[in-house]
C-alpha positions in Angstrom: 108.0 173.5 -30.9 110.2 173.2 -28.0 110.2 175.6 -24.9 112.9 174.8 -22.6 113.5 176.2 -19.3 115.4 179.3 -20.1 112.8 180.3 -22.5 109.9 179.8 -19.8 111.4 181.6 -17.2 112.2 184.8 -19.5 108.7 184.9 -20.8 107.0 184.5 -17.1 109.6 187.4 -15.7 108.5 189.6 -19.2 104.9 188.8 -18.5 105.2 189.3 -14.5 107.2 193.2 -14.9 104.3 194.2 -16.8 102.0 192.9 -15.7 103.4 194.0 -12.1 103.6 197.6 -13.3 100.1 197.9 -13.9 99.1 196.8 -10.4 101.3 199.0 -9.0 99.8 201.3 -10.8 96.0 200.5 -10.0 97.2 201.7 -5.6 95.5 205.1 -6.3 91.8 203.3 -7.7 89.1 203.2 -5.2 86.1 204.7 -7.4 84.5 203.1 -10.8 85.7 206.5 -12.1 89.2 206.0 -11.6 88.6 202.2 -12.6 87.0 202.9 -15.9 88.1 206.0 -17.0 92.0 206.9 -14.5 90.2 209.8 -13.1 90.1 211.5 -16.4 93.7 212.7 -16.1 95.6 210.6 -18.4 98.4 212.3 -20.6 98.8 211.5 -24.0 101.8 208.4 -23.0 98.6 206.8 -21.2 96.0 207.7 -23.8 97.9 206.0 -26.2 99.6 203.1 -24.2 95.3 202.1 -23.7 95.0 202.3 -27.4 97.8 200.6 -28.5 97.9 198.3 -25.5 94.6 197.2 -26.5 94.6 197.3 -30.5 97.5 195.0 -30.4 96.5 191.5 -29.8 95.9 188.7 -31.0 95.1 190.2 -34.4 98.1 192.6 -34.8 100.8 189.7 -33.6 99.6 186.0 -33.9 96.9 186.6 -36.2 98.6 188.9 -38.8 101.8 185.9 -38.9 99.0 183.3 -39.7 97.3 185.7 -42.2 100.9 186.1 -43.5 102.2 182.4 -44.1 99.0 182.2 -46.7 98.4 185.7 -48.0 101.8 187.3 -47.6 101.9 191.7 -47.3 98.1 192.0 -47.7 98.1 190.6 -43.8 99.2 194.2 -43.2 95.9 195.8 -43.8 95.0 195.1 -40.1 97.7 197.3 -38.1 97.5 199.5 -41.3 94.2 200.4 -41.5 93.9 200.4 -37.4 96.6 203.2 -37.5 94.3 205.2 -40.3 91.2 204.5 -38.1 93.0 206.5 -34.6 94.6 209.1 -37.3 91.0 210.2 -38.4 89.6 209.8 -34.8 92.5 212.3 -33.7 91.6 215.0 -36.1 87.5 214.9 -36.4 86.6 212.6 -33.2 89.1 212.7 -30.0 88.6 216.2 -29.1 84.5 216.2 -29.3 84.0 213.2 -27.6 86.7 214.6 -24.7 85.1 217.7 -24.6 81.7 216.0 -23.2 82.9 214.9 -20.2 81.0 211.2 -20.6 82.0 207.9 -20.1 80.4 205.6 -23.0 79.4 205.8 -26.5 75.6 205.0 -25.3 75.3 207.6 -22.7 76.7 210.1 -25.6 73.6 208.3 -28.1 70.9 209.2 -25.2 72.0 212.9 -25.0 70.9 212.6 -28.6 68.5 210.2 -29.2 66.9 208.9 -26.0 67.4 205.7 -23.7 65.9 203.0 -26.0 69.2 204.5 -29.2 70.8 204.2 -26.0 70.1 200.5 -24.9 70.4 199.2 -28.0 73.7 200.7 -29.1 74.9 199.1 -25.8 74.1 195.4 -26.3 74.8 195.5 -29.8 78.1 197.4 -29.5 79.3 194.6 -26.0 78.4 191.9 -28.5 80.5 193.4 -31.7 83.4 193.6 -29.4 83.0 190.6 -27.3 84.1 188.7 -31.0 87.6 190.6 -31.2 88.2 189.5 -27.4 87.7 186.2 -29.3 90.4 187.0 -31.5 92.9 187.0 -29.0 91.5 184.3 -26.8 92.0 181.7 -29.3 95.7 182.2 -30.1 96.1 182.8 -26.5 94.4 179.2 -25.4 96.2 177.6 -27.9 100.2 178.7 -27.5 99.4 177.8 -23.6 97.7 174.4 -24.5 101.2 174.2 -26.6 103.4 175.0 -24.0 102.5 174.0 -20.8 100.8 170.6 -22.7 97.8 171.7 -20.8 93.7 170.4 -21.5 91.9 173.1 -23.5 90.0 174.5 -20.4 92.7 174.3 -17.6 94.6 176.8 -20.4 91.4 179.1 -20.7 91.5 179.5 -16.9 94.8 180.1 -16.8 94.5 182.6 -19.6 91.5 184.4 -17.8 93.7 184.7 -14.6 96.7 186.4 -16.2 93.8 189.2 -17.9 92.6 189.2 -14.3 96.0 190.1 -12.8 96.4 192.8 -16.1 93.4 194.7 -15.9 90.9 193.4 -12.6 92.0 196.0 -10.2 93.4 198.8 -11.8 91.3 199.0 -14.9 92.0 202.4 -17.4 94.8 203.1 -15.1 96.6 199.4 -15.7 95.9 199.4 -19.6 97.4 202.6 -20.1 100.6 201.8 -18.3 100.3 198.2 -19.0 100.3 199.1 -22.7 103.0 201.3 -22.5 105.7 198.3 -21.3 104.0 195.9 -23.6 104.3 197.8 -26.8 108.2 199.2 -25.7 109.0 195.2 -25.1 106.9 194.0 -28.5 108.3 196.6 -30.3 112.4 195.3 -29.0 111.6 191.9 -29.5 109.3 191.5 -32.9 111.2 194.3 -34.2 114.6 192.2 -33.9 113.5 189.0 -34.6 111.1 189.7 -37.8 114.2 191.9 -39.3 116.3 188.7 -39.3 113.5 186.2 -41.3 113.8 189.8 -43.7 117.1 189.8 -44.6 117.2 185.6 -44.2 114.0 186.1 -47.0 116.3 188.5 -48.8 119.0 186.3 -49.2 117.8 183.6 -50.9 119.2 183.4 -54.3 115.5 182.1 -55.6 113.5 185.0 -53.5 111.2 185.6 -56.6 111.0 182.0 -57.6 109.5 181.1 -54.2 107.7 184.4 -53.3 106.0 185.6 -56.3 106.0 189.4 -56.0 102.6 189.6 -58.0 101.0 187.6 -55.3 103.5 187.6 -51.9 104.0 191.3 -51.9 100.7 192.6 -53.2 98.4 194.4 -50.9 95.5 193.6 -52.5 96.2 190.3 -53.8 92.0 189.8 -52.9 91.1 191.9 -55.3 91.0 195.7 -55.0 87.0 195.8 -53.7 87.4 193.1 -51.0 91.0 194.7 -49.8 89.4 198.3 -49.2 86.1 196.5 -47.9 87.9 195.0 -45.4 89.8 198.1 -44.3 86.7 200.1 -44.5 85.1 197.7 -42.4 88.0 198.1 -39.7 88.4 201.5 -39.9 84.4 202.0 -39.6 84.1 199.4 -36.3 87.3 200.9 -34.9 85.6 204.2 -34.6 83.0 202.9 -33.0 84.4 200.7 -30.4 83.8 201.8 -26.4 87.5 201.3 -25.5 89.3 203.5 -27.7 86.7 206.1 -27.1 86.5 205.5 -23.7 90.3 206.0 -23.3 89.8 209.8 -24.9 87.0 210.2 -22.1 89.9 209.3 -19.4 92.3 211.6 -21.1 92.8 215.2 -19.3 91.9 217.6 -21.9 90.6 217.2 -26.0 93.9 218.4 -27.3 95.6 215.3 -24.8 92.7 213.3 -26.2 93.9 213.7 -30.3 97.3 213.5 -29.6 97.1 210.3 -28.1 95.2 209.0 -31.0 97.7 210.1 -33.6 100.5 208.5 -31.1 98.5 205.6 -31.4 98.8 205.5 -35.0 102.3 205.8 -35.8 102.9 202.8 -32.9 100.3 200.5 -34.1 100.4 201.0 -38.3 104.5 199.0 -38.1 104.1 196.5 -35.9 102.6 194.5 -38.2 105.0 194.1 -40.6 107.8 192.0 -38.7 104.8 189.2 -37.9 104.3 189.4 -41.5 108.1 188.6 -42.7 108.3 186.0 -40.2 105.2 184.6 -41.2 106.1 185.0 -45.2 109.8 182.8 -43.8 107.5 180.1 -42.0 106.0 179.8 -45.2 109.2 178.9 -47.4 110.8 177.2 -44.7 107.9 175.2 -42.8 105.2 174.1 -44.8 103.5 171.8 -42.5 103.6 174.3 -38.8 100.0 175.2 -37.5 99.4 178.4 -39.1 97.9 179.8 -35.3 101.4 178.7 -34.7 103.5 180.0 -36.7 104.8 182.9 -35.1 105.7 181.0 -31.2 107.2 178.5 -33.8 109.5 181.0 -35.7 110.5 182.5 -32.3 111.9 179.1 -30.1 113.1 177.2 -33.4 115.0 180.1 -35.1 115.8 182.8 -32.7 118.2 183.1 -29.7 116.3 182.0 -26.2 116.9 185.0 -24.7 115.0 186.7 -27.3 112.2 184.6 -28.1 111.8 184.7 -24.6 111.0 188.1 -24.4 109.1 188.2 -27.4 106.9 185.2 -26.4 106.2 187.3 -23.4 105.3 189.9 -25.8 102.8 188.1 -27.6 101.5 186.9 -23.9 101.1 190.5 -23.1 99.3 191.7 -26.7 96.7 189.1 -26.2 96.3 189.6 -22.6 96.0 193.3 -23.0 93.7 193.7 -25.5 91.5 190.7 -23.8 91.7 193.4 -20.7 91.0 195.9 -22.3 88.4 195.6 -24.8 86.3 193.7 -21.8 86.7 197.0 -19.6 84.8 198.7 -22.6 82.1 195.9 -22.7 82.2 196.1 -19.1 82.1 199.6 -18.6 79.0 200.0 -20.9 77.4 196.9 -19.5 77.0 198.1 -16.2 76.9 201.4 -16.6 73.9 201.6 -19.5 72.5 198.3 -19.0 72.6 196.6 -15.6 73.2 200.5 -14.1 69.4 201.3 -15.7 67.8 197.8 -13.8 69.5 198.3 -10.6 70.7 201.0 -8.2 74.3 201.2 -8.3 75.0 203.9 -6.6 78.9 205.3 -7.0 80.5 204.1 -4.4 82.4 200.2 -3.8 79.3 198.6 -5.3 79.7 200.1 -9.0 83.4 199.7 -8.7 83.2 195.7 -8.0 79.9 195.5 -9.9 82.3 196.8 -12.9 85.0 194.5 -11.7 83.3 191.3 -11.8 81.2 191.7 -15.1 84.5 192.7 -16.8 85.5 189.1 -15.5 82.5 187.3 -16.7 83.3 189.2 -20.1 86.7 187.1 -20.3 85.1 183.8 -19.3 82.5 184.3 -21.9 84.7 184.9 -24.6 86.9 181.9 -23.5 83.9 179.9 -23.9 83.1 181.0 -27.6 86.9 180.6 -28.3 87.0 177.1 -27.1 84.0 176.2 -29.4 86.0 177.9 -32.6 89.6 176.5 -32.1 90.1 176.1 -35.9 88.7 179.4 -37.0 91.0 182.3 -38.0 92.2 184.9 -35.4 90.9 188.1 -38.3 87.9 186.7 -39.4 86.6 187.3 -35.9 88.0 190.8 -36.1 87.0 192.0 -39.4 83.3 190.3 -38.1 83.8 192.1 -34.8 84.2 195.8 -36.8 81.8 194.9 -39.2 78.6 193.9 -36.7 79.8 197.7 -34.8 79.7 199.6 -37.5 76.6 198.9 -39.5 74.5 200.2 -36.8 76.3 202.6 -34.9 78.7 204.6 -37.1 76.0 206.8 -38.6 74.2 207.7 -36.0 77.5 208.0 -33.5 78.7 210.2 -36.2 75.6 212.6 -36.7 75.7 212.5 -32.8 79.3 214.6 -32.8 78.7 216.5 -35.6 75.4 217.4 -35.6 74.1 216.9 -32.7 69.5 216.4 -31.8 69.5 216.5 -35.8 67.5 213.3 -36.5 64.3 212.3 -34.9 64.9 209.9 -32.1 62.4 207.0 -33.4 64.7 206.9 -36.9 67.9 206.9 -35.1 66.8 203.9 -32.7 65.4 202.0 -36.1 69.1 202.8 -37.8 70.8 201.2 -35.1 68.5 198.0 -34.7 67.3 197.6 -38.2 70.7 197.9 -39.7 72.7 195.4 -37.7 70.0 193.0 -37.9 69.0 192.8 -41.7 73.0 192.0 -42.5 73.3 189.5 -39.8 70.1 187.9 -40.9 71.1 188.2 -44.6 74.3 186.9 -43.5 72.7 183.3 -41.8 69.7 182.7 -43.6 70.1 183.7 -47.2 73.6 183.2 -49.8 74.1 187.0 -50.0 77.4 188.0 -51.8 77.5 191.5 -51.0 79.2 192.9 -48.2 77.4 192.9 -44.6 78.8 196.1 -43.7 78.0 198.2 -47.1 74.1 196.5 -46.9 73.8 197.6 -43.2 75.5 201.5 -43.2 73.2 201.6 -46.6 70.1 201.1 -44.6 71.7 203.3 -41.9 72.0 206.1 -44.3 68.5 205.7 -45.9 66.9 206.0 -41.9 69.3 208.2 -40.4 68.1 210.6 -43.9 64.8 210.1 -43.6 64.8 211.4 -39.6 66.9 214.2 -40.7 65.0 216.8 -39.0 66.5 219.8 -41.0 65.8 218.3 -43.7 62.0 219.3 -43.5 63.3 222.5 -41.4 66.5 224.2 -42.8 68.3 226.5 -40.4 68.1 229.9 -41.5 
């Protein structure tokens, strides 16, 4: 894999007008309000530039290519069953949670089931997350260690100072325009060059011979139960992640709030699909690349510099915004529910760079945990990300927004703990077959039934 001038100095100009369009944008932040949430005013463009800005990382891009050059289509079910996750948050969540006027899915627990629901959701919903900012670290330390032929930490820090630059000072505000340039320049450049390993695919007289459609271009090529698992899993830990939610909180009214979540879906659900027929050409044509790799590889060996220029700098920008953002959502609930409940923040300069710098611990962090897991692939830390989020806080989010004070508060904290901790546990100490995510929303369910209150009281 070769990058020669040209193609450095395209990517780094891609990387810098986006990157320079969301500091621009951050002029008008001087509060932690208008860090974390834009001063609530977003339209739907910015809603679902944050989404999509974020959703597409490492995962989406890098991730799905690598899941592609071994699995072929079924790679797909991560963008796909993303876009499903914001099309049922648009019609049933967006609008409620807008409506509250809060600012993280643990202040929205307490309302409902007091401050220790509260605490808990927040360090187990920061940790759930924290592993998909691992997802995009890794491929992102590694194409820099490729191209720049730099040590695996000097590429970390170099990684964590181009989030820094995305999302430090502007926050909501820079994600949301942020996202909009990244996805209109991912969208140009994966677009164009996935279409040609299609029809280069397409044209080979032995297509079937060498792709087997019974395998290649089956979706559930895993077997029917682990395909939907997955994307149950995703769509499950989707709903439940701070940053998504935390973009309807900054958007100006409910109805701006579900339009940018459907917006969101029909940006994020085809994007995955030219990473996979590049990573389904890689396969035919390159049997020995690094599958991490294969996607920078296909781009500088087979596609005009110009091009994979722009779309290097595209992948640069989908892992350094979703890095960005979903450590503003662990930020945001760290020091607002968790550090903000040990020590007086106020609401003033303090909160803001309090916010600030834990959102930049956040980054180094998951560096750290990336640089330990090089090998590992990019959507096993994502499907493990939505998994660990879900088992404990989809019920009893859920039950929050729809019916609201309906389950005693001592079951609703023993949901949240006890069913994140018995899969995890399962998981590490014990050869358990079954999936994580169905053992812990079952032990959810039984709690969360058990404190229903109107059960023993039915309203008249």
């Amino acid at each position: 894999m070769e990058l020669t001038m040209e193609h450095l100095v395209i990517m780094l100009l891609t990387v810098a007008l986006v990157i320079g369009g969301g500091i621009y944008s951050a002029r008008s932040v001087k509060s932690a309000e208008g860090y974390s949430l834009g001063g609530r005013t977003a339209g739907v463009p910015l809603v679902a530039g944050s989404i999509a800005g974020t959703v597409v990382g490492g995962g989406a891009t890098v991730g799905t290519a690598q899941l592609a050059y071994t699995m072929g289509l079924s790679a797909w079910w991560f963008t796909l069953g993303s876009g499903i996750a914001f099309i049922l948050m648009g019609l049933f969540y967006a609008g409620r949670l807008r409506a509250t006027g809060l600012e993280t899915i643990p202040q929205y627990l307490k309302r409902n089931y007091g401050s220790r629901a509260a605490g808990a959701a927040g360090i187990i919903s920061s940790a759930g997350i924290l592993f998909s900012v691992v997802a995009s670290c890794l491929p992102g330390i590694q194409i820099i260690s490729a191209f720049l032929h730099t040590p695996v930490m000097v590429s970390a820090a170099v990684l964590v100072l181009l989030v820094a630059a995305y999302v430090f000072f502007g926050g909501m505000r820079s994600t949301g325009v942020g996202g909009i340039l990244k996805m209109l320049v991912i969208w140009f450049s994966l677009f164009a060059a996935g279409a040609g390993a299609f029809w280069e695919l397409a044209a080979m007289p032995d297509f079937y011979q060498v792709l087997p459609p019974d395998y290649w271009w089956n979706m559930v090529n895993i077997g029917v139960g682990s395909s939907f698992s997955k994307v149950f899993s995703l769509i499950v830990g989707i709903i439940c992640t701070q940053t998504y939610i935390q973009s309807f909180f900054s958007a100006s009214t409910p109805k701006t709030a579900a339009m940018g979540a459907f917006t969101a879906a029909a940006i994020v659900i085809p994007v995955g699909l030219p990473s996979i027929a590049i990573g389904m050409y890689m396969h035919v044509m390159d049997a020995n690349v690094v599958p991490v790799l294969v996607l920078p590889v296909y781009l500088l060996a087979h596609q005009p510099a110009w091009l994979a220029g722009i779309a290097m700098g595209g992948i640069m920008l989908s892992l350094i915004g979703s890095i960005g953002g979903l450590s503003l959502g662990i930020g945001t609930m760290l020091t607002r529910d968790i550090i903000g409940r040990a020590v007086d923040l106020g609401s003033g300069r303090k909160l803001l760079y309090t916010l600030r710098f834990v959102v930049l611990g956040v980054m180094a962090a998951a560096c750290g945990i990336a640089i330990v897991n090089l090998d590992s692939q990019v959507l096993f830390w994502n499907f493990l990300s939505m998994a660990m989020r879900g088992c404990g806080l989809f019920l009893p989010l859920t039950f929050a927004i729809f019916y609201p004070r309906s389950v005693a508060k001592k079951w609703a904290y023993a949901s949240i703990v006890v069913s994140t901790l018995v899969p995890v546990c399962l998981g590490l100490f014990f050869d358990v077959q079954a999936d994580p995510l169905c053992i812990g929303l079952l032990i959810s369910a039984a709690m969360m039934f058990v404190g229903y209150k109107r059960r023993w009281h039915p309203m008249p």
